[in-house]
C-alpha positions in Angstrom: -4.9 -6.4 5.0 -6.3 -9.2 3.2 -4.0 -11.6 3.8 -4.4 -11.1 7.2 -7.9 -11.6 7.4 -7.8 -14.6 4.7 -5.1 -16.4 6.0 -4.6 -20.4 6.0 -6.1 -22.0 9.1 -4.5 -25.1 9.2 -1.7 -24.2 12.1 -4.2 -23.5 14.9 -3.4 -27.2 16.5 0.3 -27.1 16.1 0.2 -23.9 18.3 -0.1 -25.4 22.2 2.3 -28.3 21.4 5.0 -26.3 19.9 4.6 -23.9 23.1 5.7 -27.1 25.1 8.8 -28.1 22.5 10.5 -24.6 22.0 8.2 -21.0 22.5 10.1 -19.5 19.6 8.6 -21.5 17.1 4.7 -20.8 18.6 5.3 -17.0 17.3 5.1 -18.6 13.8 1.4 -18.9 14.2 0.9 -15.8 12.8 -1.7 -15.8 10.0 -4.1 -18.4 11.6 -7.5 -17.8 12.2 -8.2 -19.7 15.2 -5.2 -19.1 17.5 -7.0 -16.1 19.3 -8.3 -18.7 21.7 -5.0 -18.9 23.2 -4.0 -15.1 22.6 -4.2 -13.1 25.8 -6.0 -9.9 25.9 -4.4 -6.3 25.8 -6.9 -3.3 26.8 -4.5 -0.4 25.8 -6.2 1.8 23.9 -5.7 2.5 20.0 -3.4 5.7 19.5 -2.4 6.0 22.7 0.3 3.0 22.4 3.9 4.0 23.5 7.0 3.1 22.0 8.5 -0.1 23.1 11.7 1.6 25.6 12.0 -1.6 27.7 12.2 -5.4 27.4 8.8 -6.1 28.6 7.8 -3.7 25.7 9.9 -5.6 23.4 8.6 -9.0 24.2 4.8 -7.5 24.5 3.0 -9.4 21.8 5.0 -12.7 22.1 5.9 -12.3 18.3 9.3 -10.5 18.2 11.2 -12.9 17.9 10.0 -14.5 14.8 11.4 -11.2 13.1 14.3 -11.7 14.4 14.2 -15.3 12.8 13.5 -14.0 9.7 16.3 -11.4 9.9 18.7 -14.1 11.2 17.9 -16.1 8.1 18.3 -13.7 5.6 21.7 -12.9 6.9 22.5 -16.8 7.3 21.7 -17.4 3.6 23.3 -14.4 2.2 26.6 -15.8 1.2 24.5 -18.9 -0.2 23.3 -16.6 -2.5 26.0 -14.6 -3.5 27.6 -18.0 -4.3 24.5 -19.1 -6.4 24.6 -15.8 -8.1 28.2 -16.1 -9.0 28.2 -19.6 -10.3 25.1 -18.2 -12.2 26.7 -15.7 -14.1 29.5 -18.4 -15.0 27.2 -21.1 -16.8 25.2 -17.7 -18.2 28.1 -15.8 -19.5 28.3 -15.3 -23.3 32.0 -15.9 -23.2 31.4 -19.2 -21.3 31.3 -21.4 -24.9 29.2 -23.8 -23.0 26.7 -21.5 -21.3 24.0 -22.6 -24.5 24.2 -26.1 -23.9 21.4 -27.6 -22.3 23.1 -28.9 -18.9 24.4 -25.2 -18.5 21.6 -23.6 -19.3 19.9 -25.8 -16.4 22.1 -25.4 -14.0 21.8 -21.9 -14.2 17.9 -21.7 -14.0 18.4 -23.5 -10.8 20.5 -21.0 -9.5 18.5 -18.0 -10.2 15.4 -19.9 -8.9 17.0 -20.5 -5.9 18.9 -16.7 -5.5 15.5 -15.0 -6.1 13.1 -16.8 -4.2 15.8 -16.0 -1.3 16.5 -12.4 -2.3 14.7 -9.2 -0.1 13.4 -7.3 -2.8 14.2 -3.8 -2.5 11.9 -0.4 -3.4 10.9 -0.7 -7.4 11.8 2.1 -9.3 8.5 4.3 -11.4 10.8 4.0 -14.6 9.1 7.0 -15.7 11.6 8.7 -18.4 9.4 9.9 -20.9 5.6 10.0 -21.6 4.0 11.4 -24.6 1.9 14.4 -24.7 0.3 15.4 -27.7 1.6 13.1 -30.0 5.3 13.8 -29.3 7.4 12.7 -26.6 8.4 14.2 -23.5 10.8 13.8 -20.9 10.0 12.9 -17.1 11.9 13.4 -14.3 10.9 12.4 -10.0 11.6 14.9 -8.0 10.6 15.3 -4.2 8.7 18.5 -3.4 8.1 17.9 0.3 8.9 15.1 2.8 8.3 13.7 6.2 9.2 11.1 8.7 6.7 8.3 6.8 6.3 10.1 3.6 7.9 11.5 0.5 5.7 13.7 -2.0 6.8 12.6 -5.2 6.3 15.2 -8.5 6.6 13.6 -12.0 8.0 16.8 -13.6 7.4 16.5 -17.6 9.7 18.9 -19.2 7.1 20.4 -21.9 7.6 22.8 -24.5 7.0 26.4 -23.4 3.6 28.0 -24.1 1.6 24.9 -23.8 -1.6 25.7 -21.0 -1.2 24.0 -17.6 -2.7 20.6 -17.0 -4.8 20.0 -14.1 -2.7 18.7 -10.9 -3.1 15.4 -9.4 -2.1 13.9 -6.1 -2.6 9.6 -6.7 -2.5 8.8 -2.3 -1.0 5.5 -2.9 -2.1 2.9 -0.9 -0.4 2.3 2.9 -0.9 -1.7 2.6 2.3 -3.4 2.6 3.4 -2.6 -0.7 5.4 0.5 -2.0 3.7 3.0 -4.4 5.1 1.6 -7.1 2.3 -0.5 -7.5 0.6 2.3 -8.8 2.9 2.7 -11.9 0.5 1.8 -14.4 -1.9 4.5 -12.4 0.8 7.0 -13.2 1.3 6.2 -16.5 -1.8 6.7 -18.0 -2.5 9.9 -16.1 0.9 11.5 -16.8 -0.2 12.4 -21.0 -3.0 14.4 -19.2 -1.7 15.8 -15.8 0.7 17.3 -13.7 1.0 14.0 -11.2 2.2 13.8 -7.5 1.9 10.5 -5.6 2.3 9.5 -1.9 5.7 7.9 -1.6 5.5 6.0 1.7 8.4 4.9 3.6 9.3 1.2 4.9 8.2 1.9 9.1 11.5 -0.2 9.8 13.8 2.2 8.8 12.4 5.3 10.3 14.2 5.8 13.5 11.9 5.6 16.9 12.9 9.4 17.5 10.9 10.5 14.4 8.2 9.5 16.4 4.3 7.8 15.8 2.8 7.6 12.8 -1.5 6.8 12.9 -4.7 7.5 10.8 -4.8 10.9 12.1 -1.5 11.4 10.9 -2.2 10.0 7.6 -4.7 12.7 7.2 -2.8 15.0 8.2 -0.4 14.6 5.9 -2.9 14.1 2.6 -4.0 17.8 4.1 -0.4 19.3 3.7 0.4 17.8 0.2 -2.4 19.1 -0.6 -1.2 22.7 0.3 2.3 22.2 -0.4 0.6 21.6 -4.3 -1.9 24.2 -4.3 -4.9 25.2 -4.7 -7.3 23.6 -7.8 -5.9 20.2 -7.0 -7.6 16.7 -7.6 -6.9 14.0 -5.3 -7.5 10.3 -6.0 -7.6 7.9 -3.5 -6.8 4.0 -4.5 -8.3 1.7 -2.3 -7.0 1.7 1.4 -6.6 5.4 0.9 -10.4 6.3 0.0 -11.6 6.5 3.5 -8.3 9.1 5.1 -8.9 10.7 1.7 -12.7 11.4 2.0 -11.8 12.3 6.2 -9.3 14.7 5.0 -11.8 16.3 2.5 -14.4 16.6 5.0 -11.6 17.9 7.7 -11.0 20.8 5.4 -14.3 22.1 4.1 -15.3 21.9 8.0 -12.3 24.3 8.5 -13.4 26.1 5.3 -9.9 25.3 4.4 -8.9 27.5 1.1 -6.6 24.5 -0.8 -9.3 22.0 -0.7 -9.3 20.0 -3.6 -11.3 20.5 -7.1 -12.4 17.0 -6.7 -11.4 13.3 -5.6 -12.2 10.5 -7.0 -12.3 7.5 -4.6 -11.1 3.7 -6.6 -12.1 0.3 -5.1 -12.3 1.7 -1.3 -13.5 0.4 1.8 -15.7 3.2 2.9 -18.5 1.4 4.0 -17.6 -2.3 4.5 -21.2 -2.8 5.7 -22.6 -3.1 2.2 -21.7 -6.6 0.6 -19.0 -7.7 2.7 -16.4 -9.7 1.7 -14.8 -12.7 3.2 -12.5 -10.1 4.2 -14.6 -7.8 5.8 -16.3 -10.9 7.5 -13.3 -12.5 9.3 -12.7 -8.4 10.6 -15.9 -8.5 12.2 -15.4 -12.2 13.4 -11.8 -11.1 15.3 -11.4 -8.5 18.1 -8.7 -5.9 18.0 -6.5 -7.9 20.1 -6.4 -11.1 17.9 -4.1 -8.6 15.2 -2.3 -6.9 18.1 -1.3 -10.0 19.9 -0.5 -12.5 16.3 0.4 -9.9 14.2 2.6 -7.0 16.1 6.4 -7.5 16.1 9.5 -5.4 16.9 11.8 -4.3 14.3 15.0 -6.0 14.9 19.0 -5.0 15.1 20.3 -3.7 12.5 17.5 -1.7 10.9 17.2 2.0 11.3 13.8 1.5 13.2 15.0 -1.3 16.0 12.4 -1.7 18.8 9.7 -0.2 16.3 6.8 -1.8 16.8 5.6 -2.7 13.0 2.7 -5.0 11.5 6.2 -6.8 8.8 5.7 -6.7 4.9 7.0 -10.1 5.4 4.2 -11.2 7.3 1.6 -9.7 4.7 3.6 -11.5 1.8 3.3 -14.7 3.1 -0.4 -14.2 3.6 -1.0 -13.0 0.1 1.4 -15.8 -1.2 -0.4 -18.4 0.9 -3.9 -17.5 -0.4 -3.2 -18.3 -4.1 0.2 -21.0 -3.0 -0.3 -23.5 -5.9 -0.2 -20.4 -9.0 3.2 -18.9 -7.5 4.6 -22.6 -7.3 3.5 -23.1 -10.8 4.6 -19.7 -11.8 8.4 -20.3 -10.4 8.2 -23.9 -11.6 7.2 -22.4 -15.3 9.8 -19.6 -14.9 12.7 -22.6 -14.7 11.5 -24.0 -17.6 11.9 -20.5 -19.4 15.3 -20.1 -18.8 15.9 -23.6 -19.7 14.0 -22.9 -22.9 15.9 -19.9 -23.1 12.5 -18.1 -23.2 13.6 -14.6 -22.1 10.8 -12.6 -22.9 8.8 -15.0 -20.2 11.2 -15.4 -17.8 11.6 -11.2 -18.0 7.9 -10.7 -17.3 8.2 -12.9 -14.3 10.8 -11.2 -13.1 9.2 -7.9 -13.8 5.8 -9.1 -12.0 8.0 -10.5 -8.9 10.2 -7.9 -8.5 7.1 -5.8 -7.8 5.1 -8.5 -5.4 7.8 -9.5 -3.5 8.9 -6.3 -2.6 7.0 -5.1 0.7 7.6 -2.7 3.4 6.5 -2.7 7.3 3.5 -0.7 8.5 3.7 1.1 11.9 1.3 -0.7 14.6 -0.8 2.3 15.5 -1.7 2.8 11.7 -2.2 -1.0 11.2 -4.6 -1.6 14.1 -6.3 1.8 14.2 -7.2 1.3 10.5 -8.5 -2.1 11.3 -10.5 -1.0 14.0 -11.8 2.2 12.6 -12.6 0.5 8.8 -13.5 -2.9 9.3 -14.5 -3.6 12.4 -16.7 -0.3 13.9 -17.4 1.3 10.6 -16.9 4.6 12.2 -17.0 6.5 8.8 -20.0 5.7 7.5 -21.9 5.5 10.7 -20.4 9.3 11.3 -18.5 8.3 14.5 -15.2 8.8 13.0 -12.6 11.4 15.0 -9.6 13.1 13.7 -7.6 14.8 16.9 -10.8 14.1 18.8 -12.6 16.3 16.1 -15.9 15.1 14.1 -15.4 14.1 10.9 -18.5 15.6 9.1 -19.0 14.2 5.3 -21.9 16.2 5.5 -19.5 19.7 5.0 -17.9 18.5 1.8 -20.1 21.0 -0.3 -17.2 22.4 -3.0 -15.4 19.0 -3.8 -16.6 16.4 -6.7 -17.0 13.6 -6.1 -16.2 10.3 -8.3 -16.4 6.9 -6.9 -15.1 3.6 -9.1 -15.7 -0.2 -8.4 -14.7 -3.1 -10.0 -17.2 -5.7 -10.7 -15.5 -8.8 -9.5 -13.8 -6.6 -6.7 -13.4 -9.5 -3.8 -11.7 -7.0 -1.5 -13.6 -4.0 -1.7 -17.7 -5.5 -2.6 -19.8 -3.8 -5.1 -21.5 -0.7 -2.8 -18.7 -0.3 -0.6 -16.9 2.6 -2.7 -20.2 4.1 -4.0 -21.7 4.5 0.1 -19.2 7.7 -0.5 -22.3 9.6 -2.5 -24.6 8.4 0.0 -22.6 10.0 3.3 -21.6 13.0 1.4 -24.9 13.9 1.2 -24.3 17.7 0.6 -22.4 17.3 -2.8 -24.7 18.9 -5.7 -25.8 16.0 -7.9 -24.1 17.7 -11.0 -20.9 17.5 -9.1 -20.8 13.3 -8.5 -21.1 10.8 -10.6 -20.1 6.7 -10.1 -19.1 4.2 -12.6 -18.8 0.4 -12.4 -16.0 -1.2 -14.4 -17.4 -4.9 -15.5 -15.2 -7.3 -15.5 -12.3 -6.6 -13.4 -11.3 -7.5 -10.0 -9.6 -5.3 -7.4 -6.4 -4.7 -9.4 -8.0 -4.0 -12.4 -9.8 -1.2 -11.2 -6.1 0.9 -10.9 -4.0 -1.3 -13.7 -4.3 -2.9 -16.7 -5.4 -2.4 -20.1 -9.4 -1.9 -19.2 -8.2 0.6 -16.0 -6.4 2.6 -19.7 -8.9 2.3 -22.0 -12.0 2.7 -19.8 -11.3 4.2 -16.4 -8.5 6.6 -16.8 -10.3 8.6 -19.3 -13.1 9.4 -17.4 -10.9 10.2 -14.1 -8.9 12.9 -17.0 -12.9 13.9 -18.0 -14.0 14.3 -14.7 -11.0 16.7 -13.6 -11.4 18.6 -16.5 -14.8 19.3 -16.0 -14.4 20.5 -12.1 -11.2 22.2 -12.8 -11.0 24.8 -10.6 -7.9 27.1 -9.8 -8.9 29.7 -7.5 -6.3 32.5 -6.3 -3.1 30.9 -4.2 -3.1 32.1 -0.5 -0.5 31.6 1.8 -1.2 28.5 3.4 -1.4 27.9 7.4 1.3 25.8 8.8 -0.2 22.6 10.7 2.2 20.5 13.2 2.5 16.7 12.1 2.1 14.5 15.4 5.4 12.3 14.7 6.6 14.6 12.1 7.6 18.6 11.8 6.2 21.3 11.6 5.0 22.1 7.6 
């Protein structure tokens, strides 16, 4: 979302005359913040948006085509890089008896520069084989316990010794934001000592099929309500960032419904629930662009081959090349120091930018009902905190949560999320007894660091274990009522 809204501005000229030398290139515009003065403007309503079936659909948005571009480059430079790759492992190979010279050793940096700056970076892995519990170690394995169309529930099963009392169960919603879940691993890790964990394992929109259907914020919540019954009663349910405000709707959804798996408590980390309070420059350039500026600039079609063709997606691609525009002179460095590594023969280095890349260059596509309902809801009409915001036409009243805890986290430098935004959760969910809430403000750390890092271990995750302890709950299991997905199946 940020790099979106924080995108480079300096294209907005070249727009108009590249319309006049080839319309293909114009859809390259796509991050600038002054091109909505030559967008046109779309009225369709958000959530009632139908699946592109026809060309018009697929050219609607006049960006479709850049995808394809992109597609069409990664499949032109594919045998480039299977060539660089090879020639690689030649002037690597320990056999090769002049792979640690110098020359070979810089010819093959060069090449894997070149074959991972053009690489698609696939789905990380969690890497969770064992945690330690105790004092002694204990095996992890993923399993999935429930899955949709958009979404895999994912259990980190620790195989523990028998007799030892059950930890308290908690479901980490990762955020939907362009990035797999796997960007929570360091979330995960320090919980997992402590707690049974599930996560929210989303799934790339570009390879879910168009029959599978829609996927919006109503759906999002939906689905947080299900997990949440598929894992039972007594649960804790932490919400990182993006996910704070679906978390806290589908909180409120099911004490309004006097729901019987609501959750012991949820902590809400570094969220946008009220983007009034503080705003960012990111919250500012939201309230500065109307829906139709994202729709128009930012809305593509999912090209042939992939699973979702005609999908219309907001691309991970496109949010990349925001984030890596924003901060364009530290990633040039970063690759330019990561050459000098291998040349150096510096592995430990060159293997933590590899391990840090592997994770930020790997994104997945968002669908374009979630992306610009989101926008519109969060950042631009503040329907949460303002108590406007619907679920399947439905109020969503903060004021019910009575029975749930309530723990809200900010970092202090947090230039995504500003200082208030998180904590206007206490404030809305005005019903909550006061020895059931309690917020904390992490100095020191940005938005990251309030879900990773050494401080998020040694300061933040102990009190999110503390606070769960302390509202455990685990009431008697009842069967649970079955609720239709919109998009999905019947759970």
């Amino acid at each position: 979302m940020r790099a979106i809204l924080e995108s480079t501005d300096d294209l907005c000229s070249a727009r108009s005359a590249l319309r006049h030398v080839q319309p293909v290139l114009s859809q390259m515009l796509h991050c600038n913040r002054k091109v909505l003065a030559c967008s046109p403007i779309n009225n369709e309503p958000i959530g009632s948006m139908p699946l592109p079936n026809t060309l018009s659909e697929i050219k609607k948005g006049g960006t479709s085509m850049f995808y394809q571009l992109y597609e069409m480059n990664h499949a032109v430079m594919a045998p480039f890089r299977a060539a660089a790759d090879a020639m690689r492992f030649f002037y690597a190979n320990p056999l090769n008896p002049f792979s640690q010279t110098t020359v070979a050793r810089t010819v093959a940096a060069g090449l894997e520069v070149f074959e991972r700056v053009t690489r698609r970076y696939g789905k990380p892995v969690f890497g969770h084989a064992e945690t330690t519990i105790d004092g002694k170690p204990v095996a992890v394995t993923e399993e999935v316990v429930w899955a949709k169309p958009f979404c895999n529930l994912l259990h980190f099963k620790r195989h523990v010794a028998g007799g030892r009392g059950q930890d308290q169960k908690i479901l980490v919603v990762a955020p939907m934001s362009g990035h797999y879940a796997t960007l929570l691993r360091g979330t995960v890790e320090a919980l997992l000592p402590h707690a049974d964990v599930y996560i929210t394992d989303w799934i790339d929109a570009r390879m879910v099929p168009l029959s599978e259907g829609r996927f919006d914020l109503d759906d999002y919540i939906d689905y947080i309500i299900e997990m949440l019954h598929v894992i039972g009663p007594g649960t804790h349910v932490i919400g990182v960032c993006q996910p704070s405000v679906p978390v806290l709707a589908a909180v409120a959804v099911m004490e309004s419904q006097q729901d019987s798996m609501i959750p012991a408590s949820m902590t809400l980390m570094g969220g946008p629930i009220d983007t009034r309070i503080n705003p960012t420059a990111v919250n500012d350039l939201a309230q500065q662009k109307p829906l139709e500026w994202f729709r128009e600039n930012v809305i593509m079609n999912v090209p042939w081959p992939q699973p979702g063709f005609m999908r219309r997606v907001y691309p991970g691609f496109l949010q990349l090349s925001g984030f890596m525009s924003m901060n364009l002179d530290r990633h040039l460095v970063a690759h330019k120091e990561f050459y000098e590594h291998l040349v150096k023969n510096d592995g430990e280095s060159a293997e933590k930018h590899r391990d840090f890349y592997d994770e930020y260059l790997a994104v997945m596509d968002l669908t374009e009902e979630f992306y610009l309902q989101t926008v519109d809801t969060v950042f631009i009409k503040h329907s949460l905190p303002k108590g406007e915001m619907m679920h399947r036409r439905i109020p969503v009243d903060t004021s019910a949560i009575r029975n749930v805890a309530l723990l809200t986290i900010e970092g202090e430098n947090d230039d995504i999320s500003g200082l208030g935004q998180t904590q206007a959760a206490q404030t809305i969910c005005a019903n909550i007894p006061e020895d059931m809430r309690q917020h904390y403000m992490q100095p020191d750390v940005g938005h990251y660091g309030v879900f990773n890092g050494s401080r998020f271990r040694r300061e933040i995750a102990p009190r999110i274990v503390a606070f769960t302890q302390k509202h455990a709950r685990t009431p008697s299991r009842t069967t649970p009522f079955k609720r239709i997905i919109k998009g999905g199946k019947a759970g």
